[in-house]
Biopython code that builds the backbone (N, CA, C, O; Angstrom):
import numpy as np
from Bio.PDB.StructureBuilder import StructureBuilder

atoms = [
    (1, "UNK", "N", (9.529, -29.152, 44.912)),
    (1, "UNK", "CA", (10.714, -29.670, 45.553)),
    (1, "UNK", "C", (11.760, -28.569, 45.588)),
    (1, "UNK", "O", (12.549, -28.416, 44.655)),
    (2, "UNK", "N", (11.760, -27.739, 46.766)),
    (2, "UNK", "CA", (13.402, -27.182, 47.064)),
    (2, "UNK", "C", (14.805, -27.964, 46.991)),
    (2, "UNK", "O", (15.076, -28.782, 47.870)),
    (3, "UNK", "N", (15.390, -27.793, 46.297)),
    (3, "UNK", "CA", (16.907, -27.935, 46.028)),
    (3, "UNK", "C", (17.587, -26.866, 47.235)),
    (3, "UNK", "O", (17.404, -25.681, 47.516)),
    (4, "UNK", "N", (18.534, -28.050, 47.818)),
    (4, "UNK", "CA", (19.576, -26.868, 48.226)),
    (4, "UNK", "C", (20.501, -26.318, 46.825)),
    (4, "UNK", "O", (21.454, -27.020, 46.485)),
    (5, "UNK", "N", (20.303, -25.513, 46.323)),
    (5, "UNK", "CA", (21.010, -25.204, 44.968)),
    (5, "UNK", "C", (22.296, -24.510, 44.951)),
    (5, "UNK", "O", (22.276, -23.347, 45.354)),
    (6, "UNK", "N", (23.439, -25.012, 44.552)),
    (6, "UNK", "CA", (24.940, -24.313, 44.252)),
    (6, "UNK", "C", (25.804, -25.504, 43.777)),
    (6, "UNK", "O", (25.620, -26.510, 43.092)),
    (7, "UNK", "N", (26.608, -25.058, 44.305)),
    (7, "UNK", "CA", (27.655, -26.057, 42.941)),
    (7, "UNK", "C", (27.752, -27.236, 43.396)),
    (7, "UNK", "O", (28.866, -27.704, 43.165)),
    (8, "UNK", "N", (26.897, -28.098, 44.083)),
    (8, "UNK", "CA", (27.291, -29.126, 45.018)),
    (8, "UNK", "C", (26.375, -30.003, 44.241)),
    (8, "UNK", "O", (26.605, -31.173, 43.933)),
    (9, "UNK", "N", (25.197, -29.234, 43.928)),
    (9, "UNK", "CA", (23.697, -29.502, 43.569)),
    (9, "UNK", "C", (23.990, -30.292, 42.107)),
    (9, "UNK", "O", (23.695, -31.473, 41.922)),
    (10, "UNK", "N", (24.511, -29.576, 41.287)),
    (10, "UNK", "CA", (24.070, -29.683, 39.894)),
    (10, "UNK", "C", (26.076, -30.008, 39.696)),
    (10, "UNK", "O", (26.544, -29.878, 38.565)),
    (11, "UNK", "N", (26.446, -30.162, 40.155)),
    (11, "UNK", "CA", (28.123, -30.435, 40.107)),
    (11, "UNK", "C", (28.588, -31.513, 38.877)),
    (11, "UNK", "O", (29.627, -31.383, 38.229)),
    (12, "UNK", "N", (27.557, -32.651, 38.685)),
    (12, "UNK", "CA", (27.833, -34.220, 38.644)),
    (12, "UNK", "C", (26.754, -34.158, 37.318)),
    (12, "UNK", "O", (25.689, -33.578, 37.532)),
    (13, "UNK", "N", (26.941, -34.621, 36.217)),
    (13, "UNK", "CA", (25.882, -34.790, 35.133)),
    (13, "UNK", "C", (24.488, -35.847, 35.646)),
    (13, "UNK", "O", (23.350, -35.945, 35.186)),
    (14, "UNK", "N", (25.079, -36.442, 36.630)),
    (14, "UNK", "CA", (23.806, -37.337, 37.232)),
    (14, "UNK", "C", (22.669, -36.515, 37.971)),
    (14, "UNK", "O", (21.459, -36.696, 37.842)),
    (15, "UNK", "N", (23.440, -35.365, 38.952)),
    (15, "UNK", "CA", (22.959, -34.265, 39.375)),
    (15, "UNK", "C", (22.208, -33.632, 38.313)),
    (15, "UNK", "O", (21.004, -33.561, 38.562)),
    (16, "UNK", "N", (22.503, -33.241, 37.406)),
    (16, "UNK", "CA", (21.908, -32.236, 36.350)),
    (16, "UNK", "C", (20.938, -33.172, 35.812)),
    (16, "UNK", "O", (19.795, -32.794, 35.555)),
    (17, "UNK", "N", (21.334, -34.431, 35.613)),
    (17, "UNK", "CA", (19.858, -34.835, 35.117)),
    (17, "UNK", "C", (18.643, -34.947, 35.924)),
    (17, "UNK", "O", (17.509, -34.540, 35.669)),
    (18, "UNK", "N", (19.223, -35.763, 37.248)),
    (18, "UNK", "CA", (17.961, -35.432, 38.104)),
    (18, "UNK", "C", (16.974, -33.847, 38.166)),
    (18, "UNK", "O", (15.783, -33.695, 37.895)),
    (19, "UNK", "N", (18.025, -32.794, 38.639)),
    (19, "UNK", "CA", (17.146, -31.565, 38.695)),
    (19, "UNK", "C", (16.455, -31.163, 37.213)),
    (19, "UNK", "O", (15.471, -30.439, 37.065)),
    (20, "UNK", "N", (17.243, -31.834, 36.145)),
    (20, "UNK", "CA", (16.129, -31.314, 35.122)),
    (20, "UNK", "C", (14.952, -32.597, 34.642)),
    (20, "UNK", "O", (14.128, -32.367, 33.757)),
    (21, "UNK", "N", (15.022, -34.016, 35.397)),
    (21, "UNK", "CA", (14.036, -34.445, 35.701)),
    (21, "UNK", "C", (12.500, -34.013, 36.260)),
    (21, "UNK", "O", (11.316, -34.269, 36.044)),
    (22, "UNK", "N", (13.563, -32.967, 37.350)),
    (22, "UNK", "CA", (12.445, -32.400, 38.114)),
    (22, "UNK", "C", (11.658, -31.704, 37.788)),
    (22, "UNK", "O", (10.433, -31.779, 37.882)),
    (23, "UNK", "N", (12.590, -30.631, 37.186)),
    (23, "UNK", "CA", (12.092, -29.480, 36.250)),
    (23, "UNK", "C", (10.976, -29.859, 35.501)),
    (23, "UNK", "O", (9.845, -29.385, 35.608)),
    (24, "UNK", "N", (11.294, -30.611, 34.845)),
    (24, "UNK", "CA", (10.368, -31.514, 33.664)),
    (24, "UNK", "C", (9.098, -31.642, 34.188)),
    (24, "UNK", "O", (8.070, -31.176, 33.697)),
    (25, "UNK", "N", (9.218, -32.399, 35.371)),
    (25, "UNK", "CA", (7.964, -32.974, 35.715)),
    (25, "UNK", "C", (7.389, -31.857, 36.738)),
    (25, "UNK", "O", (6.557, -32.198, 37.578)),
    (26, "UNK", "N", (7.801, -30.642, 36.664)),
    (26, "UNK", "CA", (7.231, -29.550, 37.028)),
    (26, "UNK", "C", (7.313, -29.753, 38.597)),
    (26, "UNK", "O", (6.346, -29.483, 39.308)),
    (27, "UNK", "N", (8.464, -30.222, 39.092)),
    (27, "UNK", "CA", (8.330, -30.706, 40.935)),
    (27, "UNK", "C", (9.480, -29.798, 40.888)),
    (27, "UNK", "O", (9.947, -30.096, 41.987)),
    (28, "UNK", "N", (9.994, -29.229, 40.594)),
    (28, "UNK", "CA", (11.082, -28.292, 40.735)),
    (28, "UNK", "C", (10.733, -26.940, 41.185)),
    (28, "UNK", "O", (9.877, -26.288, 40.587)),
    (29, "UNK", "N", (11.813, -26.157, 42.971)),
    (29, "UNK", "CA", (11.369, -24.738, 43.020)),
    (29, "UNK", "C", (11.508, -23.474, 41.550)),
    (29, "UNK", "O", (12.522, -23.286, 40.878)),
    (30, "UNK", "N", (10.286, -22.839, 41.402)),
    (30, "UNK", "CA", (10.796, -21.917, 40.362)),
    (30, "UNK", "C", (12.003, -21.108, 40.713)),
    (30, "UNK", "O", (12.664, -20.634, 39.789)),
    (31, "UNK", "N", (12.372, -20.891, 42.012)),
    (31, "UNK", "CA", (13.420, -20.026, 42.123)),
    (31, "UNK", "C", (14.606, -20.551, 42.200)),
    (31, "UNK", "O", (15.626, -19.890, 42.394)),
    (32, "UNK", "N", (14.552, -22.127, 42.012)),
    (32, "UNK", "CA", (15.431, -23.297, 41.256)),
    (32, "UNK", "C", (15.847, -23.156, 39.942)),
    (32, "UNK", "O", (17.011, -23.101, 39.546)),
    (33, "UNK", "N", (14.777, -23.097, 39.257)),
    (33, "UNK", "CA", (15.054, -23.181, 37.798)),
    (33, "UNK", "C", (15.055, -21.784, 37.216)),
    (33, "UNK", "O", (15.213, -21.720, 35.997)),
    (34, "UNK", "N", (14.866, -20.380, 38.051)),
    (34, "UNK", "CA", (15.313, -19.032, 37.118)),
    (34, "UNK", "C", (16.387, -19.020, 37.508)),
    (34, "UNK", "O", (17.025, -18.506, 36.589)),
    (35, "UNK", "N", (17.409, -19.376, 38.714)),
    (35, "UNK", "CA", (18.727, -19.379, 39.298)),
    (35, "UNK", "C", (19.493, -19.934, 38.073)),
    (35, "UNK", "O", (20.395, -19.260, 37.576)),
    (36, "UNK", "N", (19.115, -21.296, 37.515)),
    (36, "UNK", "CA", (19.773, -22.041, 36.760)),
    (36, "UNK", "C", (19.816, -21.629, 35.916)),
    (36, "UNK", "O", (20.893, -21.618, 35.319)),
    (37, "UNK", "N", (18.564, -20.987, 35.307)),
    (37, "UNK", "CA", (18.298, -19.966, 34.086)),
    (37, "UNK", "C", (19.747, -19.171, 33.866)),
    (37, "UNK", "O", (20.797, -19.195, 33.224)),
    (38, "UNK", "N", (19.019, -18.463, 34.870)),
    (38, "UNK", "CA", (20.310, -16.873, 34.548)),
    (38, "UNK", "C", (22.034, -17.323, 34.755)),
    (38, "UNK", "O", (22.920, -16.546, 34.397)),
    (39, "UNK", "N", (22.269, -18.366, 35.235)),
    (39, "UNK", "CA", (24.094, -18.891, 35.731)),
    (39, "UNK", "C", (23.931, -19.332, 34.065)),
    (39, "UNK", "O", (24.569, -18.866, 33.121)),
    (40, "UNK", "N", (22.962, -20.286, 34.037)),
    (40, "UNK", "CA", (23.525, -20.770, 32.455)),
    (40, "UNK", "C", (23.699, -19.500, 31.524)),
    (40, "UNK", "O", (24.744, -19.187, 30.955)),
    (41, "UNK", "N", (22.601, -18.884, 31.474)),
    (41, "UNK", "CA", (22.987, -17.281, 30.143)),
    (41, "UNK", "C", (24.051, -16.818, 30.525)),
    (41, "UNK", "O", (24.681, -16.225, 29.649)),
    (42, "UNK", "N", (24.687, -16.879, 31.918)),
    (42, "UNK", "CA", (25.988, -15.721, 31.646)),
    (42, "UNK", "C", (27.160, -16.694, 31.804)),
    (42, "UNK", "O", (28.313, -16.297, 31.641)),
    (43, "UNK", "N", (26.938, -17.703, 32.054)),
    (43, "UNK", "CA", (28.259, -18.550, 31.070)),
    (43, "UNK", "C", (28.028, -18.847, 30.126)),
    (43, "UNK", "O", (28.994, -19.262, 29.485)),
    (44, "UNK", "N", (26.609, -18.844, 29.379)),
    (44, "UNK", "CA", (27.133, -18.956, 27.278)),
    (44, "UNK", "C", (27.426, -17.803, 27.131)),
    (44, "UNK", "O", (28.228, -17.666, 26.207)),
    (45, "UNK", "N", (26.944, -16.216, 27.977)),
    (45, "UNK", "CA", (27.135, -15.157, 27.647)),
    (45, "UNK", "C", (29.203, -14.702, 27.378)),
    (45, "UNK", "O", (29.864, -14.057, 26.565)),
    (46, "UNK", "N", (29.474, -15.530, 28.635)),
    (46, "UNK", "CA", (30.730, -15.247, 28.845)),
    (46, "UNK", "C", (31.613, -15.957, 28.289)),
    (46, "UNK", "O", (32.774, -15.554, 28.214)),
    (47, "UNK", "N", (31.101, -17.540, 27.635)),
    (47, "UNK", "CA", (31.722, -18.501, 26.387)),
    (47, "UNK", "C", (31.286, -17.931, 25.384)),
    (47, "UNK", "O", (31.390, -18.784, 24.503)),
    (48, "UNK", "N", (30.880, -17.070, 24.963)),
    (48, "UNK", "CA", (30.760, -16.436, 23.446)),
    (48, "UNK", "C", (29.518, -17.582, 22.877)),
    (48, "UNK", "O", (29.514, -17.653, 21.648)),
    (49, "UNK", "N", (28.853, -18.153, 23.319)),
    (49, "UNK", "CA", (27.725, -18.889, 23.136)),
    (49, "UNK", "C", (26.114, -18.553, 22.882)),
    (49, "UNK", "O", (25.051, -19.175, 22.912)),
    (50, "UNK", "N", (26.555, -17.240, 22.623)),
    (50, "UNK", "CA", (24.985, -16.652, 23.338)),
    (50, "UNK", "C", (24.804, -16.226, 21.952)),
    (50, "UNK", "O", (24.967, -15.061, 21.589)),
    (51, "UNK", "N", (24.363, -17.466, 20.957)),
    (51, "UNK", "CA", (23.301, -16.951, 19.454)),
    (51, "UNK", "C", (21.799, -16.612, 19.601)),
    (51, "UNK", "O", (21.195, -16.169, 18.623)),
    (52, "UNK", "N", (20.971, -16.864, 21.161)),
    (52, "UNK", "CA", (19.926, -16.334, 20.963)),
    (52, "UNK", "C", (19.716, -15.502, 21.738)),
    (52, "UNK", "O", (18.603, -15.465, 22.263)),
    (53, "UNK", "N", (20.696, -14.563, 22.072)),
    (53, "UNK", "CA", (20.387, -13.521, 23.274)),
    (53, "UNK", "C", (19.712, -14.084, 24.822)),
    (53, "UNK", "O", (18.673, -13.754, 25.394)),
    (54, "UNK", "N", (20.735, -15.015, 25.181)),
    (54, "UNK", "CA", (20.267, -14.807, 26.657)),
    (54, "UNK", "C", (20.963, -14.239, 27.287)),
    (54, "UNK", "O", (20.984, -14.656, 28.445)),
    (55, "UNK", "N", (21.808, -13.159, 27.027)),
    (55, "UNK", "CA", (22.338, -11.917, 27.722)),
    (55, "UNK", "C", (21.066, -11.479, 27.750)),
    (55, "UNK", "O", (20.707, -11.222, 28.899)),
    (56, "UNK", "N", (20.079, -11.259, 26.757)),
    (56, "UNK", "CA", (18.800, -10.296, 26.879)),
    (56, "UNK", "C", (18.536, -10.954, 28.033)),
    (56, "UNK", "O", (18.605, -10.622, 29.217)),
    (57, "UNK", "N", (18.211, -11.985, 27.449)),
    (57, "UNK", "CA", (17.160, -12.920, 28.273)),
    (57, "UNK", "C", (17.869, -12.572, 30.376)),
    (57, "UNK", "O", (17.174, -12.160, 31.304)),
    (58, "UNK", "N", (18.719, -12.783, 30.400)),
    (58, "UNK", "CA", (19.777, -12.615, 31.648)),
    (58, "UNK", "C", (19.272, -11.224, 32.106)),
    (58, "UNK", "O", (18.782, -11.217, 33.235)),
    (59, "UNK", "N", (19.302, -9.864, 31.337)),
    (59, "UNK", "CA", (19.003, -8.730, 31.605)),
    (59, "UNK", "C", (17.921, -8.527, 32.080)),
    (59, "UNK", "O", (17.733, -7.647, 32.920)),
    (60, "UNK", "N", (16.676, -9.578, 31.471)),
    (60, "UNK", "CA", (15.757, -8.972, 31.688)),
    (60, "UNK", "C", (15.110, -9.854, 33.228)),
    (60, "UNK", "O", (14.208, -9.449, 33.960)),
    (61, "UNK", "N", (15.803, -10.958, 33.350)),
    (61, "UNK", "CA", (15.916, -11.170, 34.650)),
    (61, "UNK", "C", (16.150, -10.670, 36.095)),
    (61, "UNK", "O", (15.451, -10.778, 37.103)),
    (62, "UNK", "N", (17.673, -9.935, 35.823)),
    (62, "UNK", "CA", (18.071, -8.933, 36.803)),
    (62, "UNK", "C", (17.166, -7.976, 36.691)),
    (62, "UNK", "O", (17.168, -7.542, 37.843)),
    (63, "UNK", "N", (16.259, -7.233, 36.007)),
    (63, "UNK", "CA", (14.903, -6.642, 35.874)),
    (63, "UNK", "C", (13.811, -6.845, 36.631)),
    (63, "UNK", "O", (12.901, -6.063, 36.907)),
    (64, "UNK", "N", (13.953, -7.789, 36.893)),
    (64, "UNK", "CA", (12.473, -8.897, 37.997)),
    (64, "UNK", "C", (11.439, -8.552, 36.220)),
    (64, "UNK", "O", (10.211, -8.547, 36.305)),
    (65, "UNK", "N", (11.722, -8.447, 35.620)),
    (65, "UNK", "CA", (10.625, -8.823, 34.286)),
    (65, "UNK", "C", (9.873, -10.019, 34.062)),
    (65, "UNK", "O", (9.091, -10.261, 33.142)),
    (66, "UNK", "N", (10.294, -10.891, 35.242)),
    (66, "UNK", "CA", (9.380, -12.220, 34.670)),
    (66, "UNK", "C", (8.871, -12.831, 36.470)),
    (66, "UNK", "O", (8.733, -13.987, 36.870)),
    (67, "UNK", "N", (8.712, -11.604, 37.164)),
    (67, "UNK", "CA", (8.109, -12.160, 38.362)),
    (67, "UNK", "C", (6.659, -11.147, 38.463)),
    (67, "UNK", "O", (6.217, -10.298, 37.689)),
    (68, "UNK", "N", (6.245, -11.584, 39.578)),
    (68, "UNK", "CA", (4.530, -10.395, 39.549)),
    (68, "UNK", "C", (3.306, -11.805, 38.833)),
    (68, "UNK", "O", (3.629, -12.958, 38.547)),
    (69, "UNK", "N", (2.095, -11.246, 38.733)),
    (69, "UNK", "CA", (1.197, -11.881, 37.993)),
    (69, "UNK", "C", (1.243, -12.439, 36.425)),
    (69, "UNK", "O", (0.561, -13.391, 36.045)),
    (70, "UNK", "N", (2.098, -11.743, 35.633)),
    (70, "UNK", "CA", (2.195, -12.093, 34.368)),
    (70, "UNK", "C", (4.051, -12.523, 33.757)),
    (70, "UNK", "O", (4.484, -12.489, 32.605)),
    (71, "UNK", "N", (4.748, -12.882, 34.998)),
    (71, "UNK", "CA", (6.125, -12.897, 34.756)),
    (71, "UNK", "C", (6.061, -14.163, 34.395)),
    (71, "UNK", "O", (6.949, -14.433, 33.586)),
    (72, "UNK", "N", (5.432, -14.980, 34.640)),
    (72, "UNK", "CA", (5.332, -16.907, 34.066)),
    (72, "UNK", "C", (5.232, -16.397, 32.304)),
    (72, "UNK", "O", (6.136, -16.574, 31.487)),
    (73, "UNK", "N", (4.057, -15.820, 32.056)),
    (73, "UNK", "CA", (3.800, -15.519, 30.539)),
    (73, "UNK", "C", (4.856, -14.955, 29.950)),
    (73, "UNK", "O", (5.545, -15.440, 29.052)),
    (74, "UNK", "N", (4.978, -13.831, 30.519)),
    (74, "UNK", "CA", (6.735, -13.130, 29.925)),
    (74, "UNK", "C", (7.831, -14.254, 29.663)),
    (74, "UNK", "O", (8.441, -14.425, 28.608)),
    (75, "UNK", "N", (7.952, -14.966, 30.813)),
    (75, "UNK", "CA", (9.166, -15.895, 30.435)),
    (75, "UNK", "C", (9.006, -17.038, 29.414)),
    (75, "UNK", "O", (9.886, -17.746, 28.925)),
    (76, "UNK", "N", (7.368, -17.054, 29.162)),
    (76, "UNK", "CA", (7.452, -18.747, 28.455)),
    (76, "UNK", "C", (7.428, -17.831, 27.169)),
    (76, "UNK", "O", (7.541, -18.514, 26.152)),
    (77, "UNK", "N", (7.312, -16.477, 26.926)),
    (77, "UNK", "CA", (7.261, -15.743, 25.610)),
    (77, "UNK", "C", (8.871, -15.526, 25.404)),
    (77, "UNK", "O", (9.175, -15.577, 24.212)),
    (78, "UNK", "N", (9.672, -15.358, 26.048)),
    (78, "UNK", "CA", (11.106, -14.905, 26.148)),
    (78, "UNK", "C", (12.059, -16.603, 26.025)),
    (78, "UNK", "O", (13.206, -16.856, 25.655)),
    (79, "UNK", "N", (11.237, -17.246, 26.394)),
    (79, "UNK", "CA", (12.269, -18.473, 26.183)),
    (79, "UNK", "C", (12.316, -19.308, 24.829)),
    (79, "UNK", "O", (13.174, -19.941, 24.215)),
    (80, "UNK", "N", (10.510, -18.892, 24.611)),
    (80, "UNK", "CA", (10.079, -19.326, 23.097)),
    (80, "UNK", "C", (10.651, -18.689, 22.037)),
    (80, "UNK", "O", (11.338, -19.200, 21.153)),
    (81, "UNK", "N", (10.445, -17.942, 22.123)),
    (81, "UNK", "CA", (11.291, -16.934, 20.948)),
    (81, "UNK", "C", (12.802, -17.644, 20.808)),
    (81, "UNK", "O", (13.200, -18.203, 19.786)),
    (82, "UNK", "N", (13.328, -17.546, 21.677)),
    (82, "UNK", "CA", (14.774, -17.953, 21.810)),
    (82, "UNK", "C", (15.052, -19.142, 21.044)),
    (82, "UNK", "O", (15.980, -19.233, 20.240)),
    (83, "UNK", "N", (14.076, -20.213, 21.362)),
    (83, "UNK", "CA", (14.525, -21.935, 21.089)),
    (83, "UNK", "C", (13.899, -22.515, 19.563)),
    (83, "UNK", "O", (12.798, -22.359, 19.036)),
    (84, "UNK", "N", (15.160, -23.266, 19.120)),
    (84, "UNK", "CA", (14.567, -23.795, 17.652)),
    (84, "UNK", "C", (14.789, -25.328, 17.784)),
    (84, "UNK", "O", (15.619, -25.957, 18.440)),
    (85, "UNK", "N", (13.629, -25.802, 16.822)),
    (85, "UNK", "CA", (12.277, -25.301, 16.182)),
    (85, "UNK", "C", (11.579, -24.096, 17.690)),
    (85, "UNK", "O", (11.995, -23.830, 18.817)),
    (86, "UNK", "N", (10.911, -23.864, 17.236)),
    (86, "UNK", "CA", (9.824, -22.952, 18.537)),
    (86, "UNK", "C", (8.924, -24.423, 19.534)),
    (86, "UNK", "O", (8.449, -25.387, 18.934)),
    (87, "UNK", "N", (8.897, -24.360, 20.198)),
    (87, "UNK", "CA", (8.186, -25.119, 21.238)),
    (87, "UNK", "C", (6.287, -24.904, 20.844)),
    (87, "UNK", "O", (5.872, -23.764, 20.639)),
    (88, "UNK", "N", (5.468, -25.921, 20.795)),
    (88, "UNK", "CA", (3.928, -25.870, 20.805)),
    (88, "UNK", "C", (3.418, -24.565, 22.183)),
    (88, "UNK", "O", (4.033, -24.236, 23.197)),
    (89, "UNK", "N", (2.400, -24.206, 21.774)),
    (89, "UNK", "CA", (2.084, -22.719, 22.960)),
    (89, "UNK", "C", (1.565, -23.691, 24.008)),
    (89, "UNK", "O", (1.264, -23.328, 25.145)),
    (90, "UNK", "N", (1.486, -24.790, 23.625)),
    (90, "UNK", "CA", (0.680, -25.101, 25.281)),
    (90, "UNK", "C", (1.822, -26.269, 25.641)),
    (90, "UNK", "O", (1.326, -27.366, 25.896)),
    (91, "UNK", "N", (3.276, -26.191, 25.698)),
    (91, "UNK", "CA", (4.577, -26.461, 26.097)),
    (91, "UNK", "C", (4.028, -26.166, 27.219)),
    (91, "UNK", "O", (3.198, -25.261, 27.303)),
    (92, "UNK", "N", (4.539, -27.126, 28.572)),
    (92, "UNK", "CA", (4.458, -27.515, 29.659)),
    (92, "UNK", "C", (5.580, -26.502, 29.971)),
    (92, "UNK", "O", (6.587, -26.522, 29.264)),
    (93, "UNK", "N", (5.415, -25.169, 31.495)),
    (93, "UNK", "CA", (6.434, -24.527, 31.758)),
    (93, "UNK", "C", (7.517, -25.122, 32.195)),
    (93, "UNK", "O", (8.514, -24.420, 32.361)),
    (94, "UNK", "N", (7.584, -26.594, 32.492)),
    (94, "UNK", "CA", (8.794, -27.265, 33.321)),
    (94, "UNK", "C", (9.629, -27.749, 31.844)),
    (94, "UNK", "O", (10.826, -27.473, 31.767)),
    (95, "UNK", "N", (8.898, -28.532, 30.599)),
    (95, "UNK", "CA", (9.674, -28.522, 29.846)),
    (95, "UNK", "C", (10.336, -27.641, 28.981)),
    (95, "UNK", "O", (11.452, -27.878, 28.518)),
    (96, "UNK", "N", (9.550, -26.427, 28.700)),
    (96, "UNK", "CA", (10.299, -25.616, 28.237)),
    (96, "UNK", "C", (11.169, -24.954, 28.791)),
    (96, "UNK", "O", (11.719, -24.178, 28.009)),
    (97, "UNK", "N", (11.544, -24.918, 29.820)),
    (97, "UNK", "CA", (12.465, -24.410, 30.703)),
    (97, "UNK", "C", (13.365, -25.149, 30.932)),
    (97, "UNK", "O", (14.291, -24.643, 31.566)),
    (98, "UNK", "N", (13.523, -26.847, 30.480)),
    (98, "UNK", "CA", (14.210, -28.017, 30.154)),
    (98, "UNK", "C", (14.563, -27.989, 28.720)),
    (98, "UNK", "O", (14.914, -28.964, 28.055)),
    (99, "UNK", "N", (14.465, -27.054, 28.407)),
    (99, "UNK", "CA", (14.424, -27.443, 26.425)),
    (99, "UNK", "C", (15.735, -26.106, 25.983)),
    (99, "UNK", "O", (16.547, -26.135, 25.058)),
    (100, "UNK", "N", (15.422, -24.529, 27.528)),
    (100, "UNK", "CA", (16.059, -23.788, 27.125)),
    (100, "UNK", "C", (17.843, -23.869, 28.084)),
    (100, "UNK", "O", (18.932, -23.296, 28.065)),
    (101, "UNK", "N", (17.164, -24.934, 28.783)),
    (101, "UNK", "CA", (18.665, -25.728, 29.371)),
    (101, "UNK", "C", (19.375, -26.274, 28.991)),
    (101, "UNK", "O", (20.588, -26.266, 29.198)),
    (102, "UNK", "N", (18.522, -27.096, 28.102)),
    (102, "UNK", "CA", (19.423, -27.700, 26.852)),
    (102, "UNK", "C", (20.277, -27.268, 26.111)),
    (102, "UNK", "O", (21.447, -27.601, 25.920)),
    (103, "UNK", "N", (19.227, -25.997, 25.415)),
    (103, "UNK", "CA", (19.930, -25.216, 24.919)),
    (103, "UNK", "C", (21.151, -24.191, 25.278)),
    (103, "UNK", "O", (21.594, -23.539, 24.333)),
    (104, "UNK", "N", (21.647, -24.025, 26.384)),
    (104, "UNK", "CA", (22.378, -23.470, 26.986)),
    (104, "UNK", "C", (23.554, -24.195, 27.214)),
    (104, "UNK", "O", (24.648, -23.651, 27.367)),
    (105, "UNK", "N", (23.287, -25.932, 27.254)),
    (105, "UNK", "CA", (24.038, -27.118, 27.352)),
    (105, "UNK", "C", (24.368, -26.994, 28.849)),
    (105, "UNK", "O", (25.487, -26.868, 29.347)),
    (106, "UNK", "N", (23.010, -27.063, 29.555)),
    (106, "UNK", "CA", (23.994, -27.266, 31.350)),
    (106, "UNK", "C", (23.561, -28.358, 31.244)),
    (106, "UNK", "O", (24.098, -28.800, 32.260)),
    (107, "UNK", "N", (22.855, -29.452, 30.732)),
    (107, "UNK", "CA", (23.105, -30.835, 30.705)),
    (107, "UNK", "C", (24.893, -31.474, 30.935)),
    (107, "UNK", "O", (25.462, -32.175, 31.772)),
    (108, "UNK", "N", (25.188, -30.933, 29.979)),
    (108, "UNK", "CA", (26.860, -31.133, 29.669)),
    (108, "UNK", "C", (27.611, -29.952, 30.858)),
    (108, "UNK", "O", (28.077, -30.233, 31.962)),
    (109, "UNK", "N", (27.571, -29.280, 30.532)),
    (109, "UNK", "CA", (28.506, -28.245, 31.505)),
    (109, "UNK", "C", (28.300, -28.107, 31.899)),
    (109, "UNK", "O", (29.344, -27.685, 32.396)),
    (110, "UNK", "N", (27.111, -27.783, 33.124)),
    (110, "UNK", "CA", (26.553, -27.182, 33.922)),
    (110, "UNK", "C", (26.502, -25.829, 34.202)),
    (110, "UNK", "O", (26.209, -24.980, 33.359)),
    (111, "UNK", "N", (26.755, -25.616, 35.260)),
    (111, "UNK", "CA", (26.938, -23.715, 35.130)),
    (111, "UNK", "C", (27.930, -23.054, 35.367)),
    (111, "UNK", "O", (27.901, -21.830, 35.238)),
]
sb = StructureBuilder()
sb.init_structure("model")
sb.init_model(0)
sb.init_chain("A")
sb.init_seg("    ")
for serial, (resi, resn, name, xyz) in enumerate(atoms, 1):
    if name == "N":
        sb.init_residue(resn, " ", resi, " ")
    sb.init_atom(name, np.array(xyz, "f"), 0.0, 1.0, " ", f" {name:<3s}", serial, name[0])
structure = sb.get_structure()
């Protein structure tokens, strides 16, 4: 499922839950959910929020480090590390990518 994605999208906490419904259930564009990715790291980056390095995590985005044949693996290794407790290795990529949203709190704030 393409999202038209910007601030219109995810504006409304009803909004944010739906798209991380989506996410979840893995019907979400990936270039949906690394967008959301990287806005959320550089507003915890820029709220002084950022205890597990997703400035890294953000950097290594602007990198293209997690696109190509093995950029899915890179990221579910880069998001795992990040999130506590650690997520099971065979974590579904839509929820863990819902788990490191959480963690970022765009549930609540969005981006």
């Amino acid at each position: 499922m393409r999202m038209e994605f910007g601030e219109k999208s995810v504006s409304s906490g009803s909004h944010r839950a739906f798209f991380l419904q989506t996410v979840g259930e893995g019907e979400a564009d990936d270039m949906d959910v690394k967008l959301a990715l990287a806005l959320a790291c550089d507003r915890a980056a820029a709220e002084d929020r950022d205890d597990a390095d997703w400035a890294g995590l953000l950097a290594d985005m602007v990198a293209c480090r997690f696109e190509g044949e093995e950029g899915e693996q890179r990221l579910r290794i880069a998001l795992s590390t990040r999130l506590r407790p650690p997520p099971p290795l065979d974590e579904p990529m839509g929820k863990l990518c819902v788990r490191a949203l959480d963690a970022l709190d765009f549930r609540s704030r969005g981006l």
